[in-house]
FIPA-744341 format. One record per residue (C-alpha): residue number from 1; x, y, z. Coordinates in nm, 3 decimals, decimal comma. Layout:
{NUM; {X; Y; Z}}
...
***
This chain:
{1; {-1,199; -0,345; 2,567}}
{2; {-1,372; -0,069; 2,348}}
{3; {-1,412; -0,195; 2,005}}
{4; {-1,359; 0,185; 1,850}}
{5; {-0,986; 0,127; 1,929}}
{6; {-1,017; -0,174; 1,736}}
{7; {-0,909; -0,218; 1,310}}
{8; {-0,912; -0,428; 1,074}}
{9; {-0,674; -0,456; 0,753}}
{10; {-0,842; -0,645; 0,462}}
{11; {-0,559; -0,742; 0,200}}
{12; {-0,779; -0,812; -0,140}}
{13; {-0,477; -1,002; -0,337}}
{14; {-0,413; -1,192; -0,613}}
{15; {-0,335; -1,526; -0,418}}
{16; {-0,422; -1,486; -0,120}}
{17; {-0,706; -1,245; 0,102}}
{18; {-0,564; -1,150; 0,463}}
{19; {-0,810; -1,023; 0,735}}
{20; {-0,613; -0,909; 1,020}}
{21; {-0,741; -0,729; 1,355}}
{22; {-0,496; -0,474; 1,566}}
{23; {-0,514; -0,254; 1,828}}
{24; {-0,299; 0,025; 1,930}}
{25; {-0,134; -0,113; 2,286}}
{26; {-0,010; 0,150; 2,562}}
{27; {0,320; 0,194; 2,375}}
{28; {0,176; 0,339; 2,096}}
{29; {0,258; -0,024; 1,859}}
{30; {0,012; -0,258; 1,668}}
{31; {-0,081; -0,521; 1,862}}
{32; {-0,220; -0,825; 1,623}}
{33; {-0,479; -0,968; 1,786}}
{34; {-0,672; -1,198; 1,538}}
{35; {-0,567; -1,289; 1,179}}
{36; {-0,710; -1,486; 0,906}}
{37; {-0,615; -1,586; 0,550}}
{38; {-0,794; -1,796; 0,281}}
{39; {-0,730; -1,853; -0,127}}
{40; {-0,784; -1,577; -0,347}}
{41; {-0,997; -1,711; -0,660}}
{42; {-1,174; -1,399; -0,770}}
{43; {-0,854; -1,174; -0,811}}
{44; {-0,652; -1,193; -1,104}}
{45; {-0,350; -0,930; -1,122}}
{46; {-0,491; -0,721; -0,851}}
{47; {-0,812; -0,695; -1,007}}
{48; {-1,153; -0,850; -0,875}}
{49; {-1,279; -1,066; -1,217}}
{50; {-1,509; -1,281; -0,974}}
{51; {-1,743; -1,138; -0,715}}
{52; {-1,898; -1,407; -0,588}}
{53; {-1,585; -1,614; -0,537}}
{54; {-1,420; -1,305; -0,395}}
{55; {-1,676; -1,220; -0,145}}
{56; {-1,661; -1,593; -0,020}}
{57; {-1,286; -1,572; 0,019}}
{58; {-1,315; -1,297; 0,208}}
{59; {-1,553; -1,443; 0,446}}
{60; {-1,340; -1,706; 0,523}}
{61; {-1,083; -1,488; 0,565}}
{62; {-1,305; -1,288; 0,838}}
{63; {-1,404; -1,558; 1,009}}
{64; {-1,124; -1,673; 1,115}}
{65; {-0,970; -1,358; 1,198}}
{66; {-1,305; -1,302; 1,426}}
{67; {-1,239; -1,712; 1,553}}
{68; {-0,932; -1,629; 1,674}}
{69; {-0,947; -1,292; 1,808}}
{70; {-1,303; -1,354; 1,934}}
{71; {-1,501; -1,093; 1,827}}
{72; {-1,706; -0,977; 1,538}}
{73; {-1,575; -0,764; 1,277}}
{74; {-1,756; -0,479; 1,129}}
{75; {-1,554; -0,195; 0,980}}
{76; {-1,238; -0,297; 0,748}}
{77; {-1,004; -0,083; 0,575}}
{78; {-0,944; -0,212; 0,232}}
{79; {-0,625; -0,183; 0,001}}
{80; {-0,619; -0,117; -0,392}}
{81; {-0,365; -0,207; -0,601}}
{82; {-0,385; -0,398; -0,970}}
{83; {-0,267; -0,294; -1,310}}
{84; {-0,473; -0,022; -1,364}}
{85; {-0,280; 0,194; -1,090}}
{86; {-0,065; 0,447; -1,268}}
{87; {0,092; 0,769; -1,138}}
{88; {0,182; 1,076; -1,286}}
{89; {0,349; 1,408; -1,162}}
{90; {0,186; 1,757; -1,237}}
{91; {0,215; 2,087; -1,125}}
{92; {-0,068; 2,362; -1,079}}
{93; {-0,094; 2,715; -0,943}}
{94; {-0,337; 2,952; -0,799}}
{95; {-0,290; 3,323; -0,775}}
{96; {-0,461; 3,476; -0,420}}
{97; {-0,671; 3,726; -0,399}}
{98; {-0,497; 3,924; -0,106}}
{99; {-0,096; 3,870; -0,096}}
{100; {-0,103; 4,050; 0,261}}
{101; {-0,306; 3,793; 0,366}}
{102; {-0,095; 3,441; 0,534}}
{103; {-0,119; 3,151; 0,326}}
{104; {-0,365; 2,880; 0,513}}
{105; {-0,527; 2,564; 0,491}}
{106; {-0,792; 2,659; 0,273}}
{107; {-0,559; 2,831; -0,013}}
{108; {-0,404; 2,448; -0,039}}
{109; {-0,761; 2,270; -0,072}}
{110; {-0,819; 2,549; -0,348}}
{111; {-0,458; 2,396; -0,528}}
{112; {-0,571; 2,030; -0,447}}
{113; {-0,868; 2,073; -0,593}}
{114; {-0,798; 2,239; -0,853}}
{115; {-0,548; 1,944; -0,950}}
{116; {-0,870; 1,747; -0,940}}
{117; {-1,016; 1,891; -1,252}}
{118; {-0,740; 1,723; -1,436}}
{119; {-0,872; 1,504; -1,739}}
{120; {-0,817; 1,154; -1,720}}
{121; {-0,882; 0,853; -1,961}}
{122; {-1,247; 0,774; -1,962}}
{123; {-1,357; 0,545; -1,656}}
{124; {-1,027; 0,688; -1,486}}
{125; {-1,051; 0,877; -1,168}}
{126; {-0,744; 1,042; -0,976}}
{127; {-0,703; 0,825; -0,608}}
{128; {-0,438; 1,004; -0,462}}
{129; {-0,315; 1,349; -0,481}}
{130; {0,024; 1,400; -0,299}}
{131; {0,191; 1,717; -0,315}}
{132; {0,595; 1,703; -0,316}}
{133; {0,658; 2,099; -0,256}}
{134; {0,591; 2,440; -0,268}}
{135; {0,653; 2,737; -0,494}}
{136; {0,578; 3,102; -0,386}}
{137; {0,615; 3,355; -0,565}}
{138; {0,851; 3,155; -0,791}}
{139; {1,054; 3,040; -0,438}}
{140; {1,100; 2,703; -0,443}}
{141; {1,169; 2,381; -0,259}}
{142; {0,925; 2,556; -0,003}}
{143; {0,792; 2,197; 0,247}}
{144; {0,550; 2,383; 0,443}}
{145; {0,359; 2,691; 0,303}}
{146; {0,107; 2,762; 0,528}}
{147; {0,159; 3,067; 0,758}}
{148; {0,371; 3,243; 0,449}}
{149; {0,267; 3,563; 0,272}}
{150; {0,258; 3,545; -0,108}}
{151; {0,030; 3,572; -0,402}}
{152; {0,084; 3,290; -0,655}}
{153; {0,126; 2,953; -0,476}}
{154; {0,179; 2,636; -0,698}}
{155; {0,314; 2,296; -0,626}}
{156; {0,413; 1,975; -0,789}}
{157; {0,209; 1,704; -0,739}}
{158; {0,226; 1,313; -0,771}}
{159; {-0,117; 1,205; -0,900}}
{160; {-0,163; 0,872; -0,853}}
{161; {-0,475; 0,736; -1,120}}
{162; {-0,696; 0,402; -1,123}}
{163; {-1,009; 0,268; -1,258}}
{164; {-1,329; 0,362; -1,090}}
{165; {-1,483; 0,039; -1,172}}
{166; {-1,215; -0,145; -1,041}}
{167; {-1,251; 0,040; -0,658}}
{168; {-1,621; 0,006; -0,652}}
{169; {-1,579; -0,372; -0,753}}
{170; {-1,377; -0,393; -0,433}}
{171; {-1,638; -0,182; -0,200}}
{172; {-1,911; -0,437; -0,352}}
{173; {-1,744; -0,718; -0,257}}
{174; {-1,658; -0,589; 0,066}}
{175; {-2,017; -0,451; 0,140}}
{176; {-2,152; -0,798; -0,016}}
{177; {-1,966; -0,983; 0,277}}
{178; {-2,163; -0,801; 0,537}}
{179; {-1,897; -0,562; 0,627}}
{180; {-1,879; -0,175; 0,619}}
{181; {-1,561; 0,044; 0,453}}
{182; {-1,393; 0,238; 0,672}}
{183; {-1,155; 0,345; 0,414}}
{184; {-0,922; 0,273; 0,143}}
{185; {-0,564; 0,282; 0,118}}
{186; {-0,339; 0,235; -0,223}}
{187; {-0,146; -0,103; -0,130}}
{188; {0,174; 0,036; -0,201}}
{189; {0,167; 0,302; 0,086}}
{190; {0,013; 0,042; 0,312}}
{191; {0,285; -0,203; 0,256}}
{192; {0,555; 0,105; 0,282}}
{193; {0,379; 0,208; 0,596}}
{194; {0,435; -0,147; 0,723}}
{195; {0,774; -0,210; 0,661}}
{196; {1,049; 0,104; 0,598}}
{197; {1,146; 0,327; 0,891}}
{198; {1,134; 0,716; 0,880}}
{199; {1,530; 0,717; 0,855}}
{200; {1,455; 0,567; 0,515}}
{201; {1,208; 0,752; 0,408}}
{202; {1,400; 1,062; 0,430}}
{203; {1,707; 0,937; 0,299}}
{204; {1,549; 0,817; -0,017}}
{205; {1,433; 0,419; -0,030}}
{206; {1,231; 0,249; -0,297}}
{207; {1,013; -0,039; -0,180}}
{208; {0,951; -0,356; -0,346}}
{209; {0,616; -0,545; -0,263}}
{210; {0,605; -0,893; -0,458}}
{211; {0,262; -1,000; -0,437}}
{212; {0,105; -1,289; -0,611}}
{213; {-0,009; -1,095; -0,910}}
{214; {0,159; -0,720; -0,919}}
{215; {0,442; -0,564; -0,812}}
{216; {0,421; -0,234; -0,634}}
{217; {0,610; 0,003; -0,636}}
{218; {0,623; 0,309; -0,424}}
{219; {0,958; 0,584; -0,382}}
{220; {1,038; 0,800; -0,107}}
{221; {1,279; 1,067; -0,084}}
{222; {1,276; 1,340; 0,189}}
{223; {1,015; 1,178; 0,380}}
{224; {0,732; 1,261; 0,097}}
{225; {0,617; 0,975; -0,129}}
{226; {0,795; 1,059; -0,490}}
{227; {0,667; 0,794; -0,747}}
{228; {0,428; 0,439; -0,749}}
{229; {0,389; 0,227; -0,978}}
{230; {0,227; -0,104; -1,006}}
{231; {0,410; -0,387; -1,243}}
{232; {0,115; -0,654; -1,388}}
{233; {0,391; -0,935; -1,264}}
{234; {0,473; -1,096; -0,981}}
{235; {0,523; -1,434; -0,791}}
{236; {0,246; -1,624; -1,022}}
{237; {0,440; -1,568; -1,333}}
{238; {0,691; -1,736; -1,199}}
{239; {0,509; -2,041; -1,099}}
{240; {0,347; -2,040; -1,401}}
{241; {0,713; -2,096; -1,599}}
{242; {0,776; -2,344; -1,375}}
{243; {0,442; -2,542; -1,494}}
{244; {0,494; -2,505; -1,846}}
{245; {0,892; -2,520; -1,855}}
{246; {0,842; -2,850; -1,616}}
{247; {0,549; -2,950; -1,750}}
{248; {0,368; -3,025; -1,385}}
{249; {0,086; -2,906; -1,203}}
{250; {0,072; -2,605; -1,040}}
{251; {0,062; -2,680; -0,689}}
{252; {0,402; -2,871; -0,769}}
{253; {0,513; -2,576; -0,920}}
{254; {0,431; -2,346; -0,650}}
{255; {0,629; -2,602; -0,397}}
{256; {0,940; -2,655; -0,610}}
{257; {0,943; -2,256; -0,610}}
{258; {0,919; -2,215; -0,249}}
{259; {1,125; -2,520; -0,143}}
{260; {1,388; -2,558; -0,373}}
{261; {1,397; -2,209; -0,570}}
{262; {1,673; -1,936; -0,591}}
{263; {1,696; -1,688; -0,829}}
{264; {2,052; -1,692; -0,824}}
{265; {2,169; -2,022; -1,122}}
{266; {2,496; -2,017; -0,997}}
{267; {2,422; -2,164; -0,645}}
{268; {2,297; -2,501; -0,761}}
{269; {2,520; -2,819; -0,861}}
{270; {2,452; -3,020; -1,237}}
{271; {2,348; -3,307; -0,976}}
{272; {2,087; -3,152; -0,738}}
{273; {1,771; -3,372; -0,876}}
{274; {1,437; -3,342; -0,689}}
{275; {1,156; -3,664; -0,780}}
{276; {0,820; -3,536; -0,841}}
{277; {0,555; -3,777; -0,812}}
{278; {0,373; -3,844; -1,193}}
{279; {-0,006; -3,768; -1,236}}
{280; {-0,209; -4,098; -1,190}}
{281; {0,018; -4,375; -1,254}}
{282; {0,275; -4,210; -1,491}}
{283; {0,624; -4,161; -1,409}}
{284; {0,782; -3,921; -1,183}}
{285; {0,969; -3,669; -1,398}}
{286; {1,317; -3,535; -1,272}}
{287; {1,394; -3,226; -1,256}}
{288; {1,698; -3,080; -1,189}}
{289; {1,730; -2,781; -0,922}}
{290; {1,984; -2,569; -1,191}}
{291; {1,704; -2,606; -1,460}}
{292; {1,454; -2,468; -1,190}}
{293; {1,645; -2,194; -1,071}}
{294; {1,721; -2,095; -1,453}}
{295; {1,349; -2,072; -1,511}}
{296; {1,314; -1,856; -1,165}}
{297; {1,624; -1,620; -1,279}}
{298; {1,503; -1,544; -1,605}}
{299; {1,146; -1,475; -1,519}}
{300; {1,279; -1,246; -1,228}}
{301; {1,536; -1,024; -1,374}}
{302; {1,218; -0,953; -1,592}}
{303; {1,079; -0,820; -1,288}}
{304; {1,320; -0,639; -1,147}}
{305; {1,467; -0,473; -1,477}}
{306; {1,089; -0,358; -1,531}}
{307; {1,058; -0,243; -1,143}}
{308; {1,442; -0,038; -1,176}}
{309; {1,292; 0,137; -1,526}}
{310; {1,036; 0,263; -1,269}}
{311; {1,290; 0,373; -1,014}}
{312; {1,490; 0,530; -1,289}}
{313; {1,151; 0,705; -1,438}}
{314; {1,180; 0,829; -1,092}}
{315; {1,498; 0,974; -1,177}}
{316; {1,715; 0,794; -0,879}}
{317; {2,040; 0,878; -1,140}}
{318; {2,040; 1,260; -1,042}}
{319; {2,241; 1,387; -0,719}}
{320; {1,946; 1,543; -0,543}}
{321; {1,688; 1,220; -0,602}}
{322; {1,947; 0,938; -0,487}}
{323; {1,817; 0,660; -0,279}}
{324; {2,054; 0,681; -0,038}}
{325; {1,885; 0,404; 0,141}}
{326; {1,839; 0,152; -0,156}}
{327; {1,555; -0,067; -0,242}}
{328; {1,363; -0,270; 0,028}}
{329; {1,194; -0,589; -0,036}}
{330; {0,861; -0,693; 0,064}}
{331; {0,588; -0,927; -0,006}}
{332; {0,526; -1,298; -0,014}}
{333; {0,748; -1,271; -0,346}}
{334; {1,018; -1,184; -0,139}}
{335; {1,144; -1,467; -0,027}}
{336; {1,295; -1,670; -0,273}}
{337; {1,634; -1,765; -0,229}}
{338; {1,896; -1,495; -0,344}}
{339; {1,686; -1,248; -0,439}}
{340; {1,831; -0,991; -0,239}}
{341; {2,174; -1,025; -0,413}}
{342; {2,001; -1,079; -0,764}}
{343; {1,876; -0,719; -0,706}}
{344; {2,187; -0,550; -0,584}}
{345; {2,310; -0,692; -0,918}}
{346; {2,108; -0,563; -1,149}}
{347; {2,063; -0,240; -0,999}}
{348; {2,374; -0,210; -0,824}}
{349; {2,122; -0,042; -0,497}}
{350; {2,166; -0,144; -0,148}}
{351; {1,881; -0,422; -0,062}}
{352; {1,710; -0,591; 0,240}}
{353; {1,438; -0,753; 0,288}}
{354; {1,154; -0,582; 0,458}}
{355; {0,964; -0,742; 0,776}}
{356; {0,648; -0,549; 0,866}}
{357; {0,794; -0,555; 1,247}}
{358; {0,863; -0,186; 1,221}}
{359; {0,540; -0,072; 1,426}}
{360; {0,438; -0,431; 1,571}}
{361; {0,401; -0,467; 1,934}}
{362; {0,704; -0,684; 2,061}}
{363; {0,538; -1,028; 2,142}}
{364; {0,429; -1,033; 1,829}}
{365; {0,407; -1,382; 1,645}}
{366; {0,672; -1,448; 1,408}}
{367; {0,445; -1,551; 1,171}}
{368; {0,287; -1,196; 1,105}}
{369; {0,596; -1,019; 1,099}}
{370; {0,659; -1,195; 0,804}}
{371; {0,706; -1,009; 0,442}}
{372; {0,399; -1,165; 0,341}}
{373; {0,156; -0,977; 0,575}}
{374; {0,293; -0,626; 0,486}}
{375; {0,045; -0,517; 0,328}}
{376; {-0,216; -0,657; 0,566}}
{377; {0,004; -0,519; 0,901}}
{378; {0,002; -0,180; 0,689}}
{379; {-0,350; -0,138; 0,607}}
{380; {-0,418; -0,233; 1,028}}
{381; {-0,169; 0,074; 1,102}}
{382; {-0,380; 0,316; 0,843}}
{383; {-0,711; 0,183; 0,993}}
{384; {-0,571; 0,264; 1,348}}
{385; {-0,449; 0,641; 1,181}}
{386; {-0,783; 0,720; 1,089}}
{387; {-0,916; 0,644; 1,410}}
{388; {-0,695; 0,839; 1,583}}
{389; {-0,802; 1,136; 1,346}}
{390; {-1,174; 1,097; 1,395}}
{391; {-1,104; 1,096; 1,787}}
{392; {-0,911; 1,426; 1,742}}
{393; {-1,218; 1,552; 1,545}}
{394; {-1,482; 1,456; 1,818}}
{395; {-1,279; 1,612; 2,009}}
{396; {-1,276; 1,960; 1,863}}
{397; {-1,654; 1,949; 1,771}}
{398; {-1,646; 1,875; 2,175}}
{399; {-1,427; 2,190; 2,224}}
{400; {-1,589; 2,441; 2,003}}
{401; {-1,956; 2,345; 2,136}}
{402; {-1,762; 2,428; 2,464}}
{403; {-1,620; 2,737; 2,322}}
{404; {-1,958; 2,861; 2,195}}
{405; {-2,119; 2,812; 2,537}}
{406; {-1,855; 3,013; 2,718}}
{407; {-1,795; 3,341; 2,430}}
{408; {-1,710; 3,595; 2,678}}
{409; {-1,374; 3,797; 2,694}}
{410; {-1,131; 3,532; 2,673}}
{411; {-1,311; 3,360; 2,336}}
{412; {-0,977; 3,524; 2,141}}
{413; {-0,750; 3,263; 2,354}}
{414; {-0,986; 2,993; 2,346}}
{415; {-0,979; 3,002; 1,949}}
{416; {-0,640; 2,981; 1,951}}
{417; {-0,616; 2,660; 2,129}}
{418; {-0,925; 2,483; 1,979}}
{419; {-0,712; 2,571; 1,585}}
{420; {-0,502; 2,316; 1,682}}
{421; {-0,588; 1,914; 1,657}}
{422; {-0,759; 2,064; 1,297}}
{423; {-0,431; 2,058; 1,145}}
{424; {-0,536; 1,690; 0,952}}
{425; {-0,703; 1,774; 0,600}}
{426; {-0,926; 1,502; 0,454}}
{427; {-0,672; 1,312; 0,236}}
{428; {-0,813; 1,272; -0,102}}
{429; {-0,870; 0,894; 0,028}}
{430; {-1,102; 0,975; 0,290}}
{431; {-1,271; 1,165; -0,011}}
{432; {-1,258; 0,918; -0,199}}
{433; {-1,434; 0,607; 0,056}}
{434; {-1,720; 0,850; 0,081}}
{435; {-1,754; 0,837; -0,279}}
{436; {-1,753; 0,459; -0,324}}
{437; {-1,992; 0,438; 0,015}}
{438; {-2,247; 0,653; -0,096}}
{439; {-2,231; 0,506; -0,444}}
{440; {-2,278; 0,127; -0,329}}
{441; {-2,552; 0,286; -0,133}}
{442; {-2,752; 0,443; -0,397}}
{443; {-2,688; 0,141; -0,617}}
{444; {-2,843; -0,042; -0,367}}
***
């Protein structure tokens, strides 16, 4: 088995760190072959505050991703997400030289670039720069201008910004464990990636990922990503409440949430009591399952009203930008009991939950298929993407040394067919990994 066809998703969260190892099988699916998960103590809201304890985790997270899939893992594609993501939309123009001359791939660098130049907040620098569509020559709602004549081409864009620190704390710890970045990925896309279907993605779906500390957010409409955002909240608060509002430890808190909580106060009886066990020879308190599930609601229509002012920012209320598909739900978060209908409530929106199954190979374990590993699944599929792409550029380099050997007559034709595979630009990501590589390797 060649190991180039091989990737590897790290997941850098908040509670947990996820190393998972795919492969693309003959069907074209993700085929999870190793995966490996250990305690996250050096996040905190999406954020690396520890290196040393992160770059631990993550080794135990590695290694027994490599145990099981036995193998040794060297290239990982890393996800960022954390409270410093924020997104913007803006729109830019350039005016061409020649109007008789097509519209190509270079004219739309020139505009992405250009977008680039944008000032940000100090110690902000722009991650992602997605444009939503085309203008020429004051024509709108243009999807693909390349091939079209015209002289002043603009576009709106959705900017997505984060902290520079934060992303080259993450390629530290990453190069720290002994492994090398083969690119980064914003979580949200990853997760999105991972768990909604094209149908959805053109008829307009926003996607939920509850994570241990942040809740992303990321909108599409017409197949094109429309808005992200990433909420500083998410399945931690809630334990949390239920440590001070029960006044128990944490890991109690954390099982009372996943065993007996539901966000939905209504579903539980005065008389449902569960015992917990009292610290060191103390009593075992009582607590009853409709006080717990009060705690859960209040904390998580919090959530959700916060997540729907993003999907309103959006602006889902207009004819043209409705989510005809509704909001999917993703994420270890997720899972509590009723959440599904406690979010059709509040926002009135259509809502499943979301199992990264989408693109997994069929005899898939049920375990990974589970909302908690979208990210993780997602961030495999992107790894496997850009291997793909670097295959189709090997093999161009391989055609035009060809084509250089053999200029004679019919060089015309043979240009033609080599213009093809080029077709993938460097997204601003790819950009971006270079950056953070060659600065952890000057800071060396």
């Amino acid at each position: 088995m060649e190991n180039n066809k091989i990737s590897v998703g790290l997941d850098i969260g908040t509670t947990k760190i996820v190393a998972m190892i795919g492969r693309k099988n003959e069907y074209g699916k993700a085929e999870i072959l190793g995966i490996g998960k250990s305690k996250s103590l050096g996040v905190h809201r999406g954020v690396v505050n520890n290196i040393t304890q992160t770059i631990q985790s993550i080794q135990q997270a590695v290694q027994e991703a490599e145990a099981e899939a036995g193998m040794k893992i060297e290239e990982v594609t890393v996800g960022i997400a954390g409270q410093h993501i924020r997104s913007l939309q803006h729109s830019d123009y350039i005016t061409r030289a020649n109007s008789e001359v097509v519209i190509d791939e270079e004219d739309i660098d020139r505009l992405i670039n250009q977008v680039h130049k944008l000032v940000m907040l100090p110690g902000e620098e722009i991650i992602h720069v997605l444009p939503q569509e085309y203008k020429i020559d004051g024509q709108a709602e243009i999807k693909e201008p390349i091939g079209m004549y015209g002289g002043r081409l603009e576009a709106n864009f959705h900017v997505v910004v984060g902290q520079v620190s934060s992303i080259r704390n993450i390629g530290r710890c990453v190069k720290s464990s002994g492994l090398e970045l083969e690119g980064i990925t914003l979580e949200p896309l990853a997760s999105a990636n991972a768990v909604l279907s094209q149908e959805e993605k053109e008829a307009g779906v926003a996607l939920i990922d509850i994570g241990g500390g942040t809740t992303d957010l990321a909108v599409f409409k017409d197949g094109i990503i429309r808005h992200t955002a990433v909420i500083p909240f998410g399945g931690n608060v809630v334990t949390e409440d239920i440590k001070e509002g029960c006044s128990i430890i944490e890991k109690q808190a954390e099982l009372l949430k996943i065993k007996f909580g539901s966000a939905w106060p209504g579903e539980n009886k005065d008389n449902e009591i569960v015992s917990i066990p009292g610290l060191r020879g103390r009593e075992p308190k009582e607590i009853t399952l409709k006080n717990l599930s009060k705690i859960i609601h209040a904390r998580v229509v919090e959530i959700i009203e916060q997540v729907y002012v993003e999907i309103k920012n959006y602006g889902h209320e207009e004819q043209k930008k409705k989510l005809i598909a509704g909001i999917v739900l993703t994420g270890g978060g997720s899972q509590l009991k009723h959440l599904k209908q406690l979010v059709e409530y509040i926002t009135g929106m259509d809502t499943r939950i979301g199992y990264p199954n989408e693109h997994l190979a069929g005899d898939s374990d049920d375990d990974i298929a589970s909302p908690l590993f979208a990210t993780a699944v997602g961030l495999v599929m992107d790894g496997l993407k850009r291997q793909d792409r670097k295959h189709v550029e090997k093999e161009v380099q391989q055609m035009e040394q060809v084509s250089e050997e053999h200029s004679d007559d019919n060089s015309s034709q043979q240009e033609e067919t080599i213009q093809q595979p080029k077709k993938e630009r460097k997204s601003f990501l790819d950009k971006l990994t270079e950056r953070v590589k060659d600065f952890l390797d000057n800071a060396e």
